[in-house]
VEXKOL-546416 format. One record per residue (C-alpha): x negated, y, z. Coordinates in Angstrom, 3 decimals. Layout:
% residues N
px | py | pz
X | Y | Z
...
This chain:
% residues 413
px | py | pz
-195.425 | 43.638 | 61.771
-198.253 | 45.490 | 63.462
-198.562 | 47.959 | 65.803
-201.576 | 50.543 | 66.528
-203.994 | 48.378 | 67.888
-203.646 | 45.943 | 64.974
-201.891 | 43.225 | 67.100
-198.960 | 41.418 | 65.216
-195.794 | 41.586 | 66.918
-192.607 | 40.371 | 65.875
-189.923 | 42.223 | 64.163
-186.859 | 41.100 | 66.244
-187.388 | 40.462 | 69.966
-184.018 | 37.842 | 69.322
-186.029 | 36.420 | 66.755
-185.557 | 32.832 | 67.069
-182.206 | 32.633 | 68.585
-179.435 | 30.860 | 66.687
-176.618 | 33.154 | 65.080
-173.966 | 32.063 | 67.399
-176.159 | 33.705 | 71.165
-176.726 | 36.744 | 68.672
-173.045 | 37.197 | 67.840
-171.987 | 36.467 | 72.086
-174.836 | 39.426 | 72.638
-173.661 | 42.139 | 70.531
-170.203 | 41.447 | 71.818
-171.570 | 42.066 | 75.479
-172.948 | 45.103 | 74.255
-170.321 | 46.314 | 72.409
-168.057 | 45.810 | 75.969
-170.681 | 47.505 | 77.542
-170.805 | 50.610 | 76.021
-166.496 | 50.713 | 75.332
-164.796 | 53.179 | 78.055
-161.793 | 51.727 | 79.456
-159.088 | 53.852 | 80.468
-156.985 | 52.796 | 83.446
-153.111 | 53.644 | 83.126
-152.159 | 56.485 | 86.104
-148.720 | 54.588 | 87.243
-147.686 | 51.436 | 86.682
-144.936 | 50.187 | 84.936
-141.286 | 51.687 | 86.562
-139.476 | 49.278 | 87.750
-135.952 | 48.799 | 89.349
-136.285 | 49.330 | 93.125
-133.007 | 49.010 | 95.934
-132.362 | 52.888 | 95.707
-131.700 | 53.287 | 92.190
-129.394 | 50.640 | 92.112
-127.906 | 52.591 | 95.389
-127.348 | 55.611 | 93.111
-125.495 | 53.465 | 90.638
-123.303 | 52.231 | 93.142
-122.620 | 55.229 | 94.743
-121.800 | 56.833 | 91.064
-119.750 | 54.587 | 90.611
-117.872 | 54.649 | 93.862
-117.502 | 58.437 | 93.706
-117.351 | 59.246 | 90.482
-116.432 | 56.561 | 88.237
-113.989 | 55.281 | 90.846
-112.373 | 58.509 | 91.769
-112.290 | 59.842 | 88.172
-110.562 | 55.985 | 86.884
-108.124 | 56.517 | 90.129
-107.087 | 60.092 | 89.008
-106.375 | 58.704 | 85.480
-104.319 | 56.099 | 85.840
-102.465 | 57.819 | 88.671
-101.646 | 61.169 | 86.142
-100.988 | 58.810 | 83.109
-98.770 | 56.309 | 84.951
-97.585 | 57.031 | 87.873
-97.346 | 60.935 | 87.823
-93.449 | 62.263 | 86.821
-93.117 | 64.534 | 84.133
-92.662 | 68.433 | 84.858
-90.619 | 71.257 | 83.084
-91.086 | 74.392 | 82.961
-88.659 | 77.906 | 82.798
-90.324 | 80.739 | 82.546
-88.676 | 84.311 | 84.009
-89.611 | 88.271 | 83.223
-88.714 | 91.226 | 84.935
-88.711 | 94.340 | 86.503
-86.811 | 96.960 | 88.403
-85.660 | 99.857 | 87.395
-84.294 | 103.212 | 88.288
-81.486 | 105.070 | 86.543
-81.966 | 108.675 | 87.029
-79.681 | 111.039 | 84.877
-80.263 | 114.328 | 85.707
-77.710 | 117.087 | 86.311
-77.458 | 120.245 | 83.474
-78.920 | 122.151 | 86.031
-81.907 | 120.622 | 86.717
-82.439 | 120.391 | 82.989
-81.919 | 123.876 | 82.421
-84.648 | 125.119 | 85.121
-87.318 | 122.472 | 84.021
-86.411 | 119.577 | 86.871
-85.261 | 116.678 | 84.544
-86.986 | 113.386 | 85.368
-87.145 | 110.808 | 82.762
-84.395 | 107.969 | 82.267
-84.880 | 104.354 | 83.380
-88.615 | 104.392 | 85.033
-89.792 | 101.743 | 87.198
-90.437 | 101.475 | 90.673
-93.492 | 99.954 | 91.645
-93.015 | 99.834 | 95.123
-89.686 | 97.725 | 95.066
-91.523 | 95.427 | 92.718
-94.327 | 95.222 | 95.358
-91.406 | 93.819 | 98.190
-89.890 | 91.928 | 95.653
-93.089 | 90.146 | 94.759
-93.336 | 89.106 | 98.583
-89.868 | 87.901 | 98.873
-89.917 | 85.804 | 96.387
-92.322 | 84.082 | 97.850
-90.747 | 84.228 | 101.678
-89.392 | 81.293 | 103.346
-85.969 | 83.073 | 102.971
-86.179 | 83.086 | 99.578
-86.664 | 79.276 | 99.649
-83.448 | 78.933 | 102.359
-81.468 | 81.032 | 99.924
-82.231 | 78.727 | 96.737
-82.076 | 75.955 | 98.755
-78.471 | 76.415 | 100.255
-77.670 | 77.029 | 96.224
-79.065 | 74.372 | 94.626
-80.239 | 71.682 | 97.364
-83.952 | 71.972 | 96.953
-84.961 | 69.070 | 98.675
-82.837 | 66.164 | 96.868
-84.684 | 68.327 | 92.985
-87.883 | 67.911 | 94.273
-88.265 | 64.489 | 96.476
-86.188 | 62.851 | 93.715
-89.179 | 61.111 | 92.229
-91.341 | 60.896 | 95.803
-90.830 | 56.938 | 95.660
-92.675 | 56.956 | 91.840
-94.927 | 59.792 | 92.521
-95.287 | 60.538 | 96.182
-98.662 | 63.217 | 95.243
-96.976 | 65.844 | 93.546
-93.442 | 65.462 | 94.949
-91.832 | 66.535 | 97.972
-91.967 | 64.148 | 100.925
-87.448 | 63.852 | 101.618
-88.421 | 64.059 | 105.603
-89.817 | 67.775 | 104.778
-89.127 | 70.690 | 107.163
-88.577 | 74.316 | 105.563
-91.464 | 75.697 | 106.081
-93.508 | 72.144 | 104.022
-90.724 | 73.415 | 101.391
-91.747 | 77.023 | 101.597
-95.458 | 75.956 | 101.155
-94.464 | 73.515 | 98.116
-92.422 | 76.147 | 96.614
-95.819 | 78.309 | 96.458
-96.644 | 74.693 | 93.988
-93.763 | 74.746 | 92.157
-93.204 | 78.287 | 91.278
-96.017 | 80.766 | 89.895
-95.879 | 84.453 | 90.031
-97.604 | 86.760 | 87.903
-97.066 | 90.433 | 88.799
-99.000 | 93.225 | 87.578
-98.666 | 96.492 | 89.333
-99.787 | 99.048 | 86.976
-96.634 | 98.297 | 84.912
-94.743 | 97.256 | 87.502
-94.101 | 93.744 | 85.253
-93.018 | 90.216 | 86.519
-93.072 | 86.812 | 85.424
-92.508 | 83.503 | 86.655
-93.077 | 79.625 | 85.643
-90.976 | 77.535 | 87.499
-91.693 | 73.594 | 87.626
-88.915 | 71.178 | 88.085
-88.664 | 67.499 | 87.181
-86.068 | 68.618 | 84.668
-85.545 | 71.029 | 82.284
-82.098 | 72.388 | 83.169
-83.103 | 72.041 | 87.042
-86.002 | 74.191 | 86.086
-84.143 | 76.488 | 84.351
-81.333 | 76.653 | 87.200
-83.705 | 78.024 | 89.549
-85.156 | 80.431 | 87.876
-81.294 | 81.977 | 87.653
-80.820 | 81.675 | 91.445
-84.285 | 83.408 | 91.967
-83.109 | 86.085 | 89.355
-79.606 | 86.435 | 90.966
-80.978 | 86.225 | 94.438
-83.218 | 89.165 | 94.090
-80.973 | 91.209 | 92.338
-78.826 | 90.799 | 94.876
-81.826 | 92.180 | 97.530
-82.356 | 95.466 | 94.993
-78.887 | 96.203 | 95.835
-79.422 | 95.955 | 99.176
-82.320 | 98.077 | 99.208
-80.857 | 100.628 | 96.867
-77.722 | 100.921 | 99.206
-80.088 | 100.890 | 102.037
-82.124 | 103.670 | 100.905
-78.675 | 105.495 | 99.481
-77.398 | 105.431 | 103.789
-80.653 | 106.461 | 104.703
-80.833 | 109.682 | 102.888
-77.182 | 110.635 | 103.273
-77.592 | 109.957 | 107.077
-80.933 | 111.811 | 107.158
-78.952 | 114.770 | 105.473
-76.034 | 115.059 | 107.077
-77.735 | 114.867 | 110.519
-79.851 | 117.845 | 109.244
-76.925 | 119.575 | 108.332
-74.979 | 118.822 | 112.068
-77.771 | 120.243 | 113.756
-78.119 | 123.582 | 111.357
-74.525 | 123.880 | 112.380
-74.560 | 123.605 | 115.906
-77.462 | 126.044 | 115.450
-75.758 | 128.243 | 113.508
-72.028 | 128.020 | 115.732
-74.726 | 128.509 | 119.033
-76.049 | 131.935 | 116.860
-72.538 | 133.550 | 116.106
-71.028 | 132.953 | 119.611
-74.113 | 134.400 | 120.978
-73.969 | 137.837 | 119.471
-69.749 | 137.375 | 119.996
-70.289 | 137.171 | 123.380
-73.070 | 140.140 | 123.053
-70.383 | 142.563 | 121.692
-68.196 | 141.594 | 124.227
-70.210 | 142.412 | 127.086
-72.215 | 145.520 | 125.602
-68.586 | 146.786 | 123.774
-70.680 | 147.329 | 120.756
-69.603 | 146.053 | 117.880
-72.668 | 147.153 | 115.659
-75.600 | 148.585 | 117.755
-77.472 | 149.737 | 114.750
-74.017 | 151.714 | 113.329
-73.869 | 152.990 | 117.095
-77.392 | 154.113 | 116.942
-76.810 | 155.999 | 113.345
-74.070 | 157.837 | 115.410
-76.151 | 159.089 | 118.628
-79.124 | 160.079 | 115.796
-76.376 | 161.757 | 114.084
-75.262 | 163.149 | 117.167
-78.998 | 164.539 | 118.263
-79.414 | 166.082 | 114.516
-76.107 | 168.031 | 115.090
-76.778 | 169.390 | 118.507
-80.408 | 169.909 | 117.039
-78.807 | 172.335 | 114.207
-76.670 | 173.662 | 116.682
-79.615 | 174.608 | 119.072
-81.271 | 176.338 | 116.174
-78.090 | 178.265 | 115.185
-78.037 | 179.687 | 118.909
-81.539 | 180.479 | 119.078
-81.379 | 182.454 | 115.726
-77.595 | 184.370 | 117.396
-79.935 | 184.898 | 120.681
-82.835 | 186.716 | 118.490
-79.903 | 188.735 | 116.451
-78.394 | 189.973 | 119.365
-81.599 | 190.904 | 121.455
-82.511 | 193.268 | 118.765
-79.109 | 194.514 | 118.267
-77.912 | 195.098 | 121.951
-79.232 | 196.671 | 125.002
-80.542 | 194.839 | 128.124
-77.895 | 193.261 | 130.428
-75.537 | 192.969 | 127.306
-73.281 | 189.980 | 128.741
-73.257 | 188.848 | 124.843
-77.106 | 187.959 | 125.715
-76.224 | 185.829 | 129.379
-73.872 | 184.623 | 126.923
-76.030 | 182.837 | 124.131
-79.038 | 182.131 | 126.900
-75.940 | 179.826 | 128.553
-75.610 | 178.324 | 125.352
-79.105 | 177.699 | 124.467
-79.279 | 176.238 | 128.121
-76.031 | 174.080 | 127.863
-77.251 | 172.171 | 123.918
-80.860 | 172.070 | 125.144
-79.297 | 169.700 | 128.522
-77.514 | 167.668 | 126.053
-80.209 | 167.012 | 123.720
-82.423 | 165.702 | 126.693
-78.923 | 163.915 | 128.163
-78.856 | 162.204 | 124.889
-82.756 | 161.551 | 124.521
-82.506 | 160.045 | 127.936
-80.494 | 156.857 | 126.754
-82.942 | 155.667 | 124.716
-85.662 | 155.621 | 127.436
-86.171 | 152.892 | 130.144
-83.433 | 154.044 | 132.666
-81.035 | 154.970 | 129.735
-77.579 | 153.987 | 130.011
-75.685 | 153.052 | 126.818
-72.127 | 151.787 | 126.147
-71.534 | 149.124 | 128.999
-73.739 | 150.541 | 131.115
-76.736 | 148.657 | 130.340
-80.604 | 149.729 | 129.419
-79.809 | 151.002 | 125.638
-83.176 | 150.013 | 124.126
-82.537 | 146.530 | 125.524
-79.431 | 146.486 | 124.159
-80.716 | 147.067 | 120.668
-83.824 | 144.682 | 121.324
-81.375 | 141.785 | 122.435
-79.390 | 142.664 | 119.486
-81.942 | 142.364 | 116.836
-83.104 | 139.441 | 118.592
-79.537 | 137.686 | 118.429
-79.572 | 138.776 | 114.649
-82.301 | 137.220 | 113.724
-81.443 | 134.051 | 115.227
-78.524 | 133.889 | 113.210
-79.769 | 134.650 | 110.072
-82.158 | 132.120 | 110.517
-79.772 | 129.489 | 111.336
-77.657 | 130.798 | 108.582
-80.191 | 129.821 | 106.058
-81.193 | 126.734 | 108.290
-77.405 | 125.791 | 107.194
-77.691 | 126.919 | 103.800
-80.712 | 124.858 | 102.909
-79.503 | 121.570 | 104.991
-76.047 | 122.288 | 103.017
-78.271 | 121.755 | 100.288
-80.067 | 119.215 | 100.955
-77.062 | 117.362 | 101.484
-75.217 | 117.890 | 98.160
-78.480 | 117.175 | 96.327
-78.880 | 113.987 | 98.525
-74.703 | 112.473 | 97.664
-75.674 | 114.002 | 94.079
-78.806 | 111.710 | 93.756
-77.147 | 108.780 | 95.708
-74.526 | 109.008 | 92.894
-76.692 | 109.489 | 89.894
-79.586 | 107.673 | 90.736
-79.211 | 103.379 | 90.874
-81.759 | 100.469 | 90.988
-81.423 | 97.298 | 88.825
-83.538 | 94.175 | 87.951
-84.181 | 94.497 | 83.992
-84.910 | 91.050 | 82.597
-87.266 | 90.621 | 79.832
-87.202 | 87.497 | 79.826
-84.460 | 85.110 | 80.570
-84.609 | 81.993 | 81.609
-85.979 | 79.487 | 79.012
-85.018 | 76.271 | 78.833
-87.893 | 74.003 | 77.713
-88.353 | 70.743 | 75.347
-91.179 | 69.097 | 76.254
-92.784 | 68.374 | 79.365
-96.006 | 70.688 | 79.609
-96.883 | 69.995 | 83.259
-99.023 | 68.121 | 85.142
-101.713 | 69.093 | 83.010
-102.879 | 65.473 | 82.818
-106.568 | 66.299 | 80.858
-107.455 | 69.600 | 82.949
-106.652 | 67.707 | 86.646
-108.724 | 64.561 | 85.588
-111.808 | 66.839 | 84.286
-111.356 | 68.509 | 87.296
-111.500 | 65.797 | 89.319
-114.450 | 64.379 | 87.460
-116.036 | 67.364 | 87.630
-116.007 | 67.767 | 91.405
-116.659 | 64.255 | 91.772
-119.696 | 64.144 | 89.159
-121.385 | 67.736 | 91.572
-120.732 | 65.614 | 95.054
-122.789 | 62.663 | 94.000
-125.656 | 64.832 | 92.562
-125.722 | 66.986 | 95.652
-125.411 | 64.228 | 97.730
-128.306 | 62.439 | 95.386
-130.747 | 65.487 | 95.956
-130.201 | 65.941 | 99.380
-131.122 | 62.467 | 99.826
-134.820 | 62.242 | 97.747
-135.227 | 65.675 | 100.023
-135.430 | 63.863 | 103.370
-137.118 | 60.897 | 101.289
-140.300 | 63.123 | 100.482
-139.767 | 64.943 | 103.867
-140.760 | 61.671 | 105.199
């Protein structure tokens, strides 16, 4: 090969070289010119804190949830349950007379408020103390303590750990719109179960009585104390204007004051009569005609007794008695008005107390059951799968929150 100048050169600088440098070359080359990309992270491996975070799922989750498990399916007892639905009622037949005007209230409708107070007392200590004296509470429930001391009651219990146990053992669900109850009761056998769901029926029915007869005395005493005091009221108004008449010797001022207006109108007419005489005999007769001194004297004498008779009704007036006659009358229509208002005072508390023994008589309050108490066949409770996926549940959130918090403060640091 040439080049420009006309020199010969060779055609392969290597030329010369055995096979075996040319093949090592080309590999250097070819390493050479190859781009080598480095991995970012090594290879993960094992370090003391993730086999920490095993251990400690295992300890409180895998340990806990195991525990819970074989507790529930081997040591836990059996529960029953009875189930119980009521609600109280009010009997209220009304009387023909408060149909006829409009007034008649329906038959049998509930009353939310008693439910509301039974609600709470069935789930009082006394309630417990009642069923307890009944049915010996303690012995049902710390029968099985021994075998299942976790869900039983301890036998060394005071009344109030059985009051808070009995909030375990019995389940209330009350709706106030309708006024409805029911309640699960859990006992360690089904006729125990269903046994005390007929002491807490009888035991509140019992209380509605109570209250019903309570609120029966309450109104009747509220009545007849209204209608004692109208009385005295009224017995205070009549001796009043007795002792009025007695002292004025008026039986009837206004029929006494008819009688002096009467009495003015007639010497009134009279007065006019003598007047018109007086005119007729002026014209007729002569001056000094002692007919004429005559009906002057007349005139004179009617004219004194109209203003004598004017006079009592004014301040210094003197009536029957002797006392101020427009006094008289004022005290009277005052005393009258007293009694007619304490005669209707007694009228309407008279009332008030025949509608009040009326309603105590018609109206009653009972505990309707719509549900008696069931006697079940198979054992329902504990709820063996729910506790332990609760358990595992709360145990599984723990260890991750207890996980995160810790790689926190580990890239804190």
């Amino acid at each position: 090969m040439t080049d420009t100048s006309g020199a010969t050169v060779p055609a392969d600088p290597f030329e010369g070289e055995d096979d075996e440098r040319k093949a090592r070359r080309a590999a250097r080359q070819a390493d050479k010119s190859r781009i080598v990309v480095r991995p970012v992270a090594s290879r993960a491996r094992p370090k003391r804190r993730h086999w920490g975070l095993i251990l400690a799922f295992v300890l409180m989750v895998v340990g806990p949830t195991a525990g819970a498990g074989w507790y529930l399916y081997n040591r836990a007892v059996d529960q029953y349950a009875s189930t119980l639905g009521f609600t109280v009622r009010s009997e209220d037949i009304s009387s023909a007379v408060d149909i006829l005007g409009g007034l008649g209230r329906s038959l049998g409708g509930s009353s939310s408020p008693d439910t509301d107070i039974l609600y709470e007392f069935i789930r009082s200590q006394e309630m417990v103390a009642a069923i307890d004296g009944r049915l010996d509470l303690h012995t049902l429930f710390s029968r099985h303590y021994d075998a299942d001391p976790l869900l039983s009651f301890a036998p060394d219990g005071t009344i109030e750990d059985l009051a808070n146990y009995w909030q375990r053992m019995v389940r209330i669900s009350y709706d106030s719109a309708s006024g409805l109850m029911e309640l699960r009761v859990l006992a360690f056998d089904p006729a125990e179960a269903q046994a005390i769901a007929e002491a807490i029926y009888e035991v509140s029915s019992s209380r509605i009585n109570e209250l019903s007869a309570i609120a029966r005395a309450d109104a009747m005493r509220y009545a007849s104390e209204d209608l004692d005091v109208s009385l005295e009221r009224l017995k205070g108004a009549r001796e009043a204007v007795t002792a009025f008449r007695l002292r004025t010797q008026i039986v009837d001022p206004n029929a006494d004051l008819q009688g002096q207006m009467g009495l003015l109108n007639t010497l009134q007419a009279q007065l006019a009569e003598a007047l018109i005489e007086f005119d007729l005999l002026a014209n007729a007769t002569r001056e000094g005609d002692p007919r004429l001194a005559q009906a002057e004297r007349r005139i004179e004498v009617i004219r004194g007794r109209i203003e004598e008779e004017r006079r009592k009704f004014g301040t210094e007036g003197q009536g029957p008695g002797g006392e101020n006659y427009a006094e008289t009358i004022a005290e009277f229509e005052r005393l009258m008005v007293d009694r007619e208002f304490a005669e209707r005072t007694y009228v309407v508390a008279l009332s008030a107390a025949d509608a009040a023994r009326a309603e105590a008589n018609r109206q009653s309050r009972y505990l309707a059951a719509y549900i008696r108490p069931t006697l079940a066949e198979k054992s329902e409770f504990p709820q063996r799968e729910l506790m332990l996926g609760i358990v595992a549940l709360f145990s599984f959130l723990i260890w991750a929150i207890l996980s995160l918090v810790y790689y926190a403060l580990r890239d804190r640091r």
